[in-house]
DRENRO-840060 format. One record per atom (N, C-alpha, C): z, x, y; atom name; residue in one letter; residue number from 1; chain. Coordinates in Angstrom, 2 decimals. Each point is the difference from the previous one (the first is absolute). Layout:
N
z:Z	x:X	y:Y	atomo:CA	residuo:a	num:NUM	cadena:A
...
***
This chain:
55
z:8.71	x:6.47	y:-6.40	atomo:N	residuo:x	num:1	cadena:A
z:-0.91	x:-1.09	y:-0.27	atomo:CA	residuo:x	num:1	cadena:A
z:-1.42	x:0.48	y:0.35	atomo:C	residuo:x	num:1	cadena:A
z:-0.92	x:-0.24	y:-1.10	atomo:N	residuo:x	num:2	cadena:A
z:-1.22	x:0.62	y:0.77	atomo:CA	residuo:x	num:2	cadena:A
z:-0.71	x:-1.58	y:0.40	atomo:C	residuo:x	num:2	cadena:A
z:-1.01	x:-0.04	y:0.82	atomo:N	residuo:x	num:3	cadena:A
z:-0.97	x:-1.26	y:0.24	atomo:CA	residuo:x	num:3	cadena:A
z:-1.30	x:0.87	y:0.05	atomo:C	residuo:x	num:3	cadena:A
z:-1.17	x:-1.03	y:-0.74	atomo:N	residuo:x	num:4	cadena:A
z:-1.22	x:0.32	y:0.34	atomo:CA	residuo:x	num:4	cadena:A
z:-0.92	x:-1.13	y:0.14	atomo:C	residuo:x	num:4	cadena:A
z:-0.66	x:0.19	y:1.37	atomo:N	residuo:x	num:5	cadena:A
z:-0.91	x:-1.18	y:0.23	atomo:CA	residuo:x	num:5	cadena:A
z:-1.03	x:-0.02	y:-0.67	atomo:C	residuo:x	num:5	cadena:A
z:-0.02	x:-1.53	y:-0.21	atomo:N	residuo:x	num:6	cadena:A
z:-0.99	x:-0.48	y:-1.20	atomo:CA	residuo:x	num:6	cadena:A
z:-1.32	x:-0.39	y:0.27	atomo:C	residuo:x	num:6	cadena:A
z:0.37	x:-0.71	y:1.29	atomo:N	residuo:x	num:7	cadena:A
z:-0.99	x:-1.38	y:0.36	atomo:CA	residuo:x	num:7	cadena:A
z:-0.62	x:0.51	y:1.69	atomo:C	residuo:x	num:7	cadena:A
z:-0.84	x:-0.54	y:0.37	atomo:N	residuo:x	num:8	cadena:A
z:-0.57	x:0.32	y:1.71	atomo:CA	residuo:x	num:8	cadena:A
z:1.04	x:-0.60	y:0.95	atomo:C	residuo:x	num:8	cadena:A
z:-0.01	x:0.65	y:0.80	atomo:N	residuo:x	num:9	cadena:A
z:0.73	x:-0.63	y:1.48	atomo:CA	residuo:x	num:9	cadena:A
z:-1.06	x:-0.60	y:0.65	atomo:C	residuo:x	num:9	cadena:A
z:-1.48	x:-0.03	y:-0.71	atomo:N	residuo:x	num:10	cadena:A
z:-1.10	x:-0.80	y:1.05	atomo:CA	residuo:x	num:10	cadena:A
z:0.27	x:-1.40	y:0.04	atomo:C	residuo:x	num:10	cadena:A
z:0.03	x:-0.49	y:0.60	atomo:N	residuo:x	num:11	cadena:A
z:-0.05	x:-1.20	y:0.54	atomo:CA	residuo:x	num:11	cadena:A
z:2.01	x:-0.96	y:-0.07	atomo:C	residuo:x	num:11	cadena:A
z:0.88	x:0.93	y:0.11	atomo:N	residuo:x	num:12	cadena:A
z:1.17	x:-0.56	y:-0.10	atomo:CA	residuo:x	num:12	cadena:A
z:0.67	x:0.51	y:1.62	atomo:C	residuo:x	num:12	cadena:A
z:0.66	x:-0.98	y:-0.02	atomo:N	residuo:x	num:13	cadena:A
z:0.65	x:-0.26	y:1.53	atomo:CA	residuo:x	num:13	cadena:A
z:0.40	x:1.20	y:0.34	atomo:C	residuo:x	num:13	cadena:A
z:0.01	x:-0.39	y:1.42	atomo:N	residuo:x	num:14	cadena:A
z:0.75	x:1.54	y:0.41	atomo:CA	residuo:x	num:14	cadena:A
z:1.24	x:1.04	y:-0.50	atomo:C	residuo:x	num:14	cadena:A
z:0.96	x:-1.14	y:0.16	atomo:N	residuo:x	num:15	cadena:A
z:1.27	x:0.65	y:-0.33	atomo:CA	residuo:x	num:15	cadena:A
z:-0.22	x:0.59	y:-1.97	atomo:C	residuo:x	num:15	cadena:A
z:-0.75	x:-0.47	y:-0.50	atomo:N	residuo:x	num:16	cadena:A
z:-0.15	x:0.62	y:-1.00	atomo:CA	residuo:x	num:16	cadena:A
z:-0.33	x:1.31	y:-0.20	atomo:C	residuo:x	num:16	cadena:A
z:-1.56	x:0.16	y:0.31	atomo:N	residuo:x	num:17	cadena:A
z:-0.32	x:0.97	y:0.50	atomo:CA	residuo:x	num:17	cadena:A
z:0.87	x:1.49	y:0.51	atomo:C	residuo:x	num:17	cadena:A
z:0.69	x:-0.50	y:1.22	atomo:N	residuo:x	num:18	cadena:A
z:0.90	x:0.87	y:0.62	atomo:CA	residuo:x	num:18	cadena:A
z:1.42	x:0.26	y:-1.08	atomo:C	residuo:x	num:18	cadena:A
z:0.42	x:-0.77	y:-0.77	atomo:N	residuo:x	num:19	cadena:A
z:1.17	x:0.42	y:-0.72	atomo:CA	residuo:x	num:19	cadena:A
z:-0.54	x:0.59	y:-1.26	atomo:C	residuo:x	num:19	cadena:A
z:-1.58	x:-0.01	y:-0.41	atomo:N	residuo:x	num:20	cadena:A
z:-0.40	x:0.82	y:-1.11	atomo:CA	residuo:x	num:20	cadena:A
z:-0.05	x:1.42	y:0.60	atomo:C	residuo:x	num:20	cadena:A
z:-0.03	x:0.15	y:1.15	atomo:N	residuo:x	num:21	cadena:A
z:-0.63	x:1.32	y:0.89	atomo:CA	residuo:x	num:21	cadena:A
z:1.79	x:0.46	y:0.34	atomo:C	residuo:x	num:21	cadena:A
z:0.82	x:-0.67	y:0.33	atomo:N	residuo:x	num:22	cadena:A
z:1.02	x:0.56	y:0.26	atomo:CA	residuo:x	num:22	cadena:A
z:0.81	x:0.48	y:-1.59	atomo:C	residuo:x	num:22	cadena:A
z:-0.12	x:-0.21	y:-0.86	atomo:N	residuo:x	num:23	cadena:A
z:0.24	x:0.01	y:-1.65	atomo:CA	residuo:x	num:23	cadena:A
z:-0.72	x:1.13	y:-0.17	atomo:C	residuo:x	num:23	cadena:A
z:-0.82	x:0.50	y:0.87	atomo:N	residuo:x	num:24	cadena:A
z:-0.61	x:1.56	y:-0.20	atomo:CA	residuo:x	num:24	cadena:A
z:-1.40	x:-0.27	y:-0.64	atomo:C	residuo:x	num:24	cadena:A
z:-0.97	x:-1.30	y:-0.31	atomo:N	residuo:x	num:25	cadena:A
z:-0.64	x:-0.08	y:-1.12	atomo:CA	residuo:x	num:25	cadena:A
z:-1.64	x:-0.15	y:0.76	atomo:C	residuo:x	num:25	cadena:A
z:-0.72	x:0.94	y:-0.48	atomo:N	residuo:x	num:26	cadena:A
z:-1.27	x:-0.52	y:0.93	atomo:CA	residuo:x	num:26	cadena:A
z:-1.62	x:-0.22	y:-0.85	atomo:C	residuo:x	num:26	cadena:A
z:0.23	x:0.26	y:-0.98	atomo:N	residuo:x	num:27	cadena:A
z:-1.06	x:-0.22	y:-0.82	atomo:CA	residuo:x	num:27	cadena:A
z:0.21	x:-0.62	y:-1.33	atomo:C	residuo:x	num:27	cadena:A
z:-0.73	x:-0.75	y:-0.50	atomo:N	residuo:x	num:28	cadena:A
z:0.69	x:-0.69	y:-1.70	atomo:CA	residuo:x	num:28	cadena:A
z:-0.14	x:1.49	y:-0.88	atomo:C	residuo:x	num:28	cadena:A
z:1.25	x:-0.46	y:-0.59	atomo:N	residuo:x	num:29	cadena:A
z:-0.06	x:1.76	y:-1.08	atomo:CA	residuo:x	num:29	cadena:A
z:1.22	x:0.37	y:0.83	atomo:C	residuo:x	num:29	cadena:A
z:0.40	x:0.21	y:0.99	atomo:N	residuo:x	num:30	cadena:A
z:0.80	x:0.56	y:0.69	atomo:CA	residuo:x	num:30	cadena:A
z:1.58	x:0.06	y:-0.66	atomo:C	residuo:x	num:30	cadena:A
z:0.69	x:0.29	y:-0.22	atomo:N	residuo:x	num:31	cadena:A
z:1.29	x:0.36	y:-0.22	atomo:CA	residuo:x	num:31	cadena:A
z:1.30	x:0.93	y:0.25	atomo:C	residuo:x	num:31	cadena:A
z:1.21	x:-0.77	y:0.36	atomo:N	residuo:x	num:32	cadena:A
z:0.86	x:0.30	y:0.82	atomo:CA	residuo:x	num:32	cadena:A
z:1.30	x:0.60	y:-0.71	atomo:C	residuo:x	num:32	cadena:A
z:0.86	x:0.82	y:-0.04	atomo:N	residuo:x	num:33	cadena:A
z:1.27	x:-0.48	y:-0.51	atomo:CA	residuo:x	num:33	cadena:A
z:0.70	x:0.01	y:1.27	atomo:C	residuo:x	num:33	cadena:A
z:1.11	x:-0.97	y:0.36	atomo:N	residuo:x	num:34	cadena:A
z:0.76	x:-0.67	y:0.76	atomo:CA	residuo:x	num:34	cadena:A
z:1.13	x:-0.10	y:-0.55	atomo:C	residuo:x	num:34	cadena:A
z:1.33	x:0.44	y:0.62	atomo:N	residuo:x	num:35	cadena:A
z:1.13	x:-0.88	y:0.10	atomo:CA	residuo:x	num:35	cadena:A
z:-0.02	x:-0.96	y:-0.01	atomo:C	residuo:x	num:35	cadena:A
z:0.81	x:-0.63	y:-0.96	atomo:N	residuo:x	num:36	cadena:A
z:0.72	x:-1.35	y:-0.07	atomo:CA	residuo:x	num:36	cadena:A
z:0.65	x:-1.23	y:1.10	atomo:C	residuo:x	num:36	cadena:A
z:-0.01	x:0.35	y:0.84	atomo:N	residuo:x	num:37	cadena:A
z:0.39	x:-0.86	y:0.94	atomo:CA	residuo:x	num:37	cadena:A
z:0.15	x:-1.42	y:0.58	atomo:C	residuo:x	num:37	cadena:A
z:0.62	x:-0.50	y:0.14	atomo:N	residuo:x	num:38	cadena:A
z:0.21	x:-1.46	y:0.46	atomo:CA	residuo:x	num:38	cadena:A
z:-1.41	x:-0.73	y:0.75	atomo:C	residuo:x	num:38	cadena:A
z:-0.06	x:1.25	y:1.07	atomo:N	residuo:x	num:39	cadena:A
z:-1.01	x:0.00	y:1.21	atomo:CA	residuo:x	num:39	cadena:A
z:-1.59	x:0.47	y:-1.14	atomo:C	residuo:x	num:39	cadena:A
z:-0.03	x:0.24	y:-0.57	atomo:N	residuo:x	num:40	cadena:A
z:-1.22	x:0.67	y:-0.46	atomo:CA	residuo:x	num:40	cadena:A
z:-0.35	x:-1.34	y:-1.45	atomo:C	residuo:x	num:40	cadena:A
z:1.03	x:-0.50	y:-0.45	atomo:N	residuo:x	num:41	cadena:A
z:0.22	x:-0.87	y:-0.90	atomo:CA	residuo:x	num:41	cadena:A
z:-0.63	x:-1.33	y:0.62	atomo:C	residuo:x	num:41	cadena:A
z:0.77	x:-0.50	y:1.02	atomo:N	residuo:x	num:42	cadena:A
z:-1.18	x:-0.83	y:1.01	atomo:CA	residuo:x	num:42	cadena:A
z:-1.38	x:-0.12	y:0.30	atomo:C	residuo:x	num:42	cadena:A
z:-0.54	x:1.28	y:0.16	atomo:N	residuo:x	num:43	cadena:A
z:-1.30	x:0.29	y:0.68	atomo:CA	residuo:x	num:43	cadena:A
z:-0.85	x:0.24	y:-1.34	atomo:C	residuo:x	num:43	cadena:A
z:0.75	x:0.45	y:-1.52	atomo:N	residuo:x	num:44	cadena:A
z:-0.96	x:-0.44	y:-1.26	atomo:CA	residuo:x	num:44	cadena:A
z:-0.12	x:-1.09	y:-0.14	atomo:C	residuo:x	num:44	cadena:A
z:1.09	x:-1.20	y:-0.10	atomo:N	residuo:x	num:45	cadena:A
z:0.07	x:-1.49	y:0.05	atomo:CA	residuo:x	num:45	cadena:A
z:-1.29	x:-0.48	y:0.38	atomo:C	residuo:x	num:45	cadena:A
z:-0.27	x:0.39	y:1.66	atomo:N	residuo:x	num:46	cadena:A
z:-0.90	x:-0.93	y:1.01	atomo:CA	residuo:x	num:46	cadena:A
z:-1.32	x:0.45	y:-0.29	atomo:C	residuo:x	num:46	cadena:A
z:-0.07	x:0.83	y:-0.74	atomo:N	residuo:x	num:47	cadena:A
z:-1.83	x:0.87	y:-0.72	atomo:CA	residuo:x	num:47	cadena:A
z:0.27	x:-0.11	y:-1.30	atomo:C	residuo:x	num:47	cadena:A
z:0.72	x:-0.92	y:-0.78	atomo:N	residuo:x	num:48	cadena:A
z:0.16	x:0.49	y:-1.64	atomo:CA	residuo:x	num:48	cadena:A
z:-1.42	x:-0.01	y:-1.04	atomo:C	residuo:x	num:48	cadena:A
z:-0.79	x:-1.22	y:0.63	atomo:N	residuo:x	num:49	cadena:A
z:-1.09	x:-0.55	y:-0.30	atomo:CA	residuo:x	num:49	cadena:A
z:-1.00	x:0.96	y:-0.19	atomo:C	residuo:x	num:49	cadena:A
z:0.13	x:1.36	y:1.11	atomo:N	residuo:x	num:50	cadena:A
z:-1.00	x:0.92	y:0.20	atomo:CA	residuo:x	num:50	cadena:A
z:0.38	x:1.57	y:-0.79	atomo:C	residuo:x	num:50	cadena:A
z:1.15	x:-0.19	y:-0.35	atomo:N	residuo:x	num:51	cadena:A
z:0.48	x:1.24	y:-0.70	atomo:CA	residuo:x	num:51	cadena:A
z:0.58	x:0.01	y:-1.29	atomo:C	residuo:x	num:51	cadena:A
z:0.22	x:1.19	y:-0.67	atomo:N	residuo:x	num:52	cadena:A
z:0.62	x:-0.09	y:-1.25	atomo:CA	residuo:x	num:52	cadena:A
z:1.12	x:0.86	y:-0.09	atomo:C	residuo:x	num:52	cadena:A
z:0.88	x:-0.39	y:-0.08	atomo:N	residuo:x	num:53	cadena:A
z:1.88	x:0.40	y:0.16	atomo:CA	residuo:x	num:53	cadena:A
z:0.16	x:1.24	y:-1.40	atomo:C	residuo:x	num:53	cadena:A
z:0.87	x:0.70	y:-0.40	atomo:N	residuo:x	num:54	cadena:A
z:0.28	x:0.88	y:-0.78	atomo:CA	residuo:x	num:54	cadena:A
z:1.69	x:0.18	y:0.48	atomo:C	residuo:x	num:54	cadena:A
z:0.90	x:-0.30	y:-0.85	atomo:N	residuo:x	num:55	cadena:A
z:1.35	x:0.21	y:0.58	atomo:CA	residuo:x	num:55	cadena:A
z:0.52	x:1.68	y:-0.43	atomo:C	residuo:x	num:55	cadena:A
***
């Protein structure tokens, strides 16, 4: 699965923030490929708003 952040982490709550940073992602443009995971499937859920999914 790749993810790439879309949108700013400025001004969004903490735990957001911190689960865009634990997702590996630190600048917009940024992009990941990731395992599929249950646990990792969650933590796109709770930022979906800020990223763009690729299965």
């Amino acid at each position: 699965m790749k993810i790439t952040l879309k949108r700013s982490v400025i001004g969004r709550p903490g735990y957001q923030v911190k689960t865009v940073h634990a997702l590996g992602l630190k600048k917009i443009g940024d992009s990941r490929e990731i395992n599929d995971t249950p646990a990792i499937r969650g933590m796109v859920n709770t930022v979906k708003h800020l990223l763009e999914v690729e299965a």
